[in-house]
N, C-alpha and C positions, 0 to 999 in steps of 0.2 A: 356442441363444442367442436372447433377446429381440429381439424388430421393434419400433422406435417410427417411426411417421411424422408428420413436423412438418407440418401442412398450411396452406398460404399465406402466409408468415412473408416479412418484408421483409428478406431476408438483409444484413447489413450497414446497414441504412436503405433500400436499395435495392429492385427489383421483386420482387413477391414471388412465392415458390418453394417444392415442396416438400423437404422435406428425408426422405431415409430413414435413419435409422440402424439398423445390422446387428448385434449386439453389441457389439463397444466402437468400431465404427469407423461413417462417411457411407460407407454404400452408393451413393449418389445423389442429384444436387440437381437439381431442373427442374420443369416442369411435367407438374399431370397425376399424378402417380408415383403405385401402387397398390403393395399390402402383403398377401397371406392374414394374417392372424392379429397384423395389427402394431397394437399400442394405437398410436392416431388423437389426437394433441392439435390441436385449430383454434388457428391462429393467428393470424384476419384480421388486420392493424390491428398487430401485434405486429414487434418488432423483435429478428434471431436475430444474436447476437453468438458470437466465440468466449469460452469460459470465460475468465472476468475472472481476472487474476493481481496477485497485491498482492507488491509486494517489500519489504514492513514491515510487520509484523504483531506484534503481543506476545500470543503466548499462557501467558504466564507461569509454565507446567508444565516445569522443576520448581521446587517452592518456593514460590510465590503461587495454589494453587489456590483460595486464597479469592475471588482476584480473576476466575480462568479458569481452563480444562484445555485440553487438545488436542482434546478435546473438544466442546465446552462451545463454543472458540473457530474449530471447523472446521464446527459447525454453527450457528455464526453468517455465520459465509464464504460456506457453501453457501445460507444465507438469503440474499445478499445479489450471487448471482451467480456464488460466486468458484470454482475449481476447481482452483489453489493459490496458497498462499502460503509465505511465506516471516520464518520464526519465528528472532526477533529475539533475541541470546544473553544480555542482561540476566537471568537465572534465578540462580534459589539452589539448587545453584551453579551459576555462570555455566558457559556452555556455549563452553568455553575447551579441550576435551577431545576425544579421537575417542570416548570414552566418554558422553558428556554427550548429543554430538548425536547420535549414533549412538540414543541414547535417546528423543529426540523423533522423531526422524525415525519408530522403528518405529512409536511411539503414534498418528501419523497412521497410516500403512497400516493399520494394529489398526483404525482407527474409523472412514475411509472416504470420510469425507464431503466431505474434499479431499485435495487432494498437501498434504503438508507436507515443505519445504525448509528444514533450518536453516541459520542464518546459524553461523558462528564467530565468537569475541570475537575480536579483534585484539590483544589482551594479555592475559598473567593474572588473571585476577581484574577485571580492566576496570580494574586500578589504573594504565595508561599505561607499567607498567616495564619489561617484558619482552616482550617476543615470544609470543606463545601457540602452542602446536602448531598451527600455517597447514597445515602437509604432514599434516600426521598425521593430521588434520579433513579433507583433501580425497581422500585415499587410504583414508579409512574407509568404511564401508556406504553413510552419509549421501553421499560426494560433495560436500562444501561448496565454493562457488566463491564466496562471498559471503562477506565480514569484516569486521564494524561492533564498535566499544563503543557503541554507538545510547546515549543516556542521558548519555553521558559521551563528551569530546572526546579523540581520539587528539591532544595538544597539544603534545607533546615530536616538533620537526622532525625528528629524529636516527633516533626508531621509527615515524614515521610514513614517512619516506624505504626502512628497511630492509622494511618492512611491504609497500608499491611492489615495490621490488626480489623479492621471496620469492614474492607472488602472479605474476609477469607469467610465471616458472618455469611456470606449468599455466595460464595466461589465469585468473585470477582479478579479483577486483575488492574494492576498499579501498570501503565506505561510507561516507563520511563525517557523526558530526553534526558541525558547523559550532559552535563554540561556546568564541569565548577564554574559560577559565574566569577570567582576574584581571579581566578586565571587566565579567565579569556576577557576582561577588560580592555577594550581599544582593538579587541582581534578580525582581521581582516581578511585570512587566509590561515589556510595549513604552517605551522612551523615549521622552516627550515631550510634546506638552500635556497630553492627558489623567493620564501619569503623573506629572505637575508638580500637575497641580488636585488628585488623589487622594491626594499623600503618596506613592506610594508608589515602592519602587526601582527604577529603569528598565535595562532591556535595551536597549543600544544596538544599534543595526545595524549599524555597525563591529566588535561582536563574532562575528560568523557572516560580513561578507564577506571580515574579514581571514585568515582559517583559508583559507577558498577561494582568496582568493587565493596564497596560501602553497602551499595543495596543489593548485592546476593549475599552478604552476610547477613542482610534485616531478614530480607526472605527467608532464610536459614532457620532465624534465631523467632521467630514468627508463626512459620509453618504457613504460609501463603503464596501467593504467586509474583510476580514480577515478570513485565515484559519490556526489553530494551529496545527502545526507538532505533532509527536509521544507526546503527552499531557500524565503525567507519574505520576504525584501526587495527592493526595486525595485534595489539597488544590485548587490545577489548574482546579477540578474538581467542587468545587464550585465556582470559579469565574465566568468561563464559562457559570453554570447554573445563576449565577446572570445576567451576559451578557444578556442572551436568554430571562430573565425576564424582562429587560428595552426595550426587541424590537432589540439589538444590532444586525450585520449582520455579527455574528462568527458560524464558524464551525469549527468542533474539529474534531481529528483521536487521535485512538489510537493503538498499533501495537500487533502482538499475542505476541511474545514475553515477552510486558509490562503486558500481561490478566494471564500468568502462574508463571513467573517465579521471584524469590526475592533476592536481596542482598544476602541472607543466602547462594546462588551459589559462593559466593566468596571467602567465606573461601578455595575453592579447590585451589585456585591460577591458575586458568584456566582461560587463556586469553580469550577463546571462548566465556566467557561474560561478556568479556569489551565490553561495546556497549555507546552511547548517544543518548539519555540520558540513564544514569545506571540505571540500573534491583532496584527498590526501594521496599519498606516497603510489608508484608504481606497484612498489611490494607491499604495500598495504592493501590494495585491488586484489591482486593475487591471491594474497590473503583470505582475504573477501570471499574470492572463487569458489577457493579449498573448501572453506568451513560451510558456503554453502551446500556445496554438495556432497560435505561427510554427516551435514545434518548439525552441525556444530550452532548455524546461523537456522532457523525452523523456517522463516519465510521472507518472501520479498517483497513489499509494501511500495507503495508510490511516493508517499510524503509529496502527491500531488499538492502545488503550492500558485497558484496562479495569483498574480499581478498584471495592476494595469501599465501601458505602454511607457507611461511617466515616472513610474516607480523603477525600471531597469533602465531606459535610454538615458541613462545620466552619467556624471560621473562613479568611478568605483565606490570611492568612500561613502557616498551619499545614496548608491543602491539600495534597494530590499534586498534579503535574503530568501531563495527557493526556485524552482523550478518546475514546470508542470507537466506531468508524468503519466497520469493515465490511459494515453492513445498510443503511447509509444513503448510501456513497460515492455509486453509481451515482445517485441522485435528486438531490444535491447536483452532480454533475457534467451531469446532464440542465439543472438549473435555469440553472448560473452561465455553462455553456459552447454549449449546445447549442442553449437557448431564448433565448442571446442573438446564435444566429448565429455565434459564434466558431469550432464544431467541427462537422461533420454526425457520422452514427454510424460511418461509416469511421474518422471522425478517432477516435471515442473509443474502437474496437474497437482503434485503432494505441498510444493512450497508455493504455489498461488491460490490453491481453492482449498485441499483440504484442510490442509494446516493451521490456515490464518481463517478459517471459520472454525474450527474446534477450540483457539485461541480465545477468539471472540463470542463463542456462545452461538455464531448464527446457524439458527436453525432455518431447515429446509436447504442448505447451502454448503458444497464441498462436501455432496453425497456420491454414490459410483455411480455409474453410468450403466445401468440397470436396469430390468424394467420394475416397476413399479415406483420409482423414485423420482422425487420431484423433476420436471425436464427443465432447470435449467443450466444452459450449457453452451458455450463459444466453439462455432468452428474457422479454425485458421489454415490459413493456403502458405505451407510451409518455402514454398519453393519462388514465393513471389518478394522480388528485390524494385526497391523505389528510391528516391531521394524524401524527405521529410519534407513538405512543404506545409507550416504552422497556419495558413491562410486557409487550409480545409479544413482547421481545428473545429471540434465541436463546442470547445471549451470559451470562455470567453476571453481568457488570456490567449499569449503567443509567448512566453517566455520559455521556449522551450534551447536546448542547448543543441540540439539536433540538427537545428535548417540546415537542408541541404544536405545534410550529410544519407549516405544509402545505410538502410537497414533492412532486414529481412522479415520476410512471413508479413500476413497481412490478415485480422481477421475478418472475416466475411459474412456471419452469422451470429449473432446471441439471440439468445430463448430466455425469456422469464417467466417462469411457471408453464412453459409452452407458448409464447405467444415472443413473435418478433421482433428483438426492438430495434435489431439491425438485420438488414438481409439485401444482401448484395453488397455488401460496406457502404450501403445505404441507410441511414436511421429511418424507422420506421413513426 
């Protein structure tokens, strides 16, 4: 088996150490540590996180490989840090089946470059009516402990309640998107000045905090868990923390995209960010900030969303909705949270790896950086500043909202189980 030794790396942000990895496991962290035959990466200056975990990911396989593959979308992951994720059951066909995800699930192991964890749909066909096989998806290969219609609002109380009830049977967890649909009919943006000045159909916030509120009360009256998708409003932001105040069993994400960027981006007419939920209020960012880093909001997720070049280069109205996230999270998370003082690297090691795999069940994943514990783990070069150029994407989209613009930190390294799958911010 393979030696790597990580030499001088600021474990967690903190003093720095070496790290030895043995084949798939940390041999040893300390000072000093020596290797016969172990490829030596220098780390001065660099910061060693555990492998970053995303618990919303769209990699669109099967059915949309135009947009992505498990491929295509695990080596963008692993561009970007990640060492798994967790794949979102919006596919043609939806992944409503033990067969479906059973089906992604191997494509990851087939390709390597991360874990891949499918999500289950929450209902048939994601059309809200039925029940979808919950037990059958969680007793399959895959293991699914996760169940979102992501895209579309579980909105009917009646299957959202029994949906509660079914998962709490094996500790599952209900994703929630957030989204009355009879109020965002025709909606094209965030409500309110700006979508007043523009013409165009506004997205209240009343649509996304009444759903929450609705389902931390099922949660409540249930005894199970719930977890809220890309959570986007300053208002959803105190529900939540009232939620966490009665004891309720909610957990919230919130995405980089929702930590930087506002409404005011729409004046461009640049479909690049149509997203759902839409880019909202300055003070609702802000918002965003706070709760992430009083713990209010548990983790930060990608809601990686890739499309092809024909689906954004069009007009507004006629756009998709989403944007794709997982090569650029961590530098969007460095900028909004880190270098403003809000999180140190502990903080953001707890809302990207540990958090959101103790959420999701992943095991082996979002352990300490220890020895004995599985090696995998992302090191980033905190000090390195670039422009975003989407044409080095690993991913097979470019819809990204970033070109061009500078972000910080760059990772240079991920380890899965010990073995490289990026080295030198090179894919392996």
């Amino acid at each position: 088996m393979s030696k790597t030794l990580i030499r001088g790396a600021k474990v967690l942000g903190g003093e720095a150490q070496d790290v030895l990895i043995d084949g798939g496991t940390i041999a040893a962290v300390g000072a000093g540590l020596s290797a016969e035959g172990a490829t030596v990466v220098e780390a001065e200056g660099r910061i060693l996180l555990p492998g970053l975990v995303d618990l919303h990911t769209h990699l669109r396989e099967p059915g949309r490989e135009d947009s992505e593959t498990v491929l295509t979308g695990t080596r963008a992951a692993a561009s970007g840090g990640y060492t798994s994720v967790f794949a979102m059951a919006n596919t043609f066909p939806v992944a409503d089946t033990a067969g479906v995800v059973e089906q992604v699930y191997r494509l990851g192991r087939e390709h390597g470059y991360c874990d891949v964890q499918p999500i289950g749909a929450v209902t048939v066909g994601l059309e809200g009516k039925k029940l979808a096989e919950l037990g059958a998806m969680h007793e399959s290969a895959a293991g699914v402990t996760v169940f979102s219609d992501d895209g579309k609002c579980v909105d009917d109380a009646v299957i959202m309640r029994r949906a509660l009830e079914y998962v709490k049977a094996f500790g599952g967890v209900v994703a929630q998107h957030a989204q009355e649909p009879r109020l965002t009919e025709g909606a094209q943006m965030n409500e309110g000045v700006v979508s007043a000045e523009l013409g165009l159909g506004g997205w209240p916030a009343v649509a996304e905090e009444s759903v929450i509120a609705r389902d931390v009360l099922l949660a409540e009256h249930v005894g199970s868990r719930v977890h809220i998708c890309h959570l986007s409003t300053a208002g959803s932001v105190e529900i939540v923390r009232w939620a966490k105040s009665r004891g309720i069993d909610v957990t919230a994400e919130v995405t980089p995209h929702h930590l930087l960027l506002t409404d005011e981006m729409v004046r461009t007419y640049n479909p690049v960010y149509k997203v759902n939920p839409p880019l909202r209020t300055e003070r609702d960012v802000m918002a965003l900030r706070e709760a992430l880093a009083d713990g209010t909001i548990d983790i930060v997720a990608t809601d990686h969303a890739p499309h092809p070049h024909e689906d954004k280069d069009c007009e507004w109205a006629a756009a998709a909705m989403g944007m794709v996230g997982l090569e650029t999270a961590l530098s969007v998370v460095q900028h909004t949270m880190v270098e403003t003082g809000l999180l140190d690297w502990a903080g953001v090691a707890d809302r990207m790896s540990f958090a959101p795999a103790r959420i999701g069940r992943a095991t082996g994943h979002g352990r300490p950086v220890s020895a004995g514990e599985p090696a995998n783990l992302t090191l980033v070069d905190p000090a390195y500043r670039g422009a975003v150029d989407p044409a080095g994407f690993a991913s097979r989209s470019r819809n990204t909202p970033y070109e061009g613009r500078e972000l910080p930190g760059r990772v240079t390294h991920t380890f899965l189980r010990g073995r490289a799958t990026l080295m030198d911010g090179k894919l392996a």
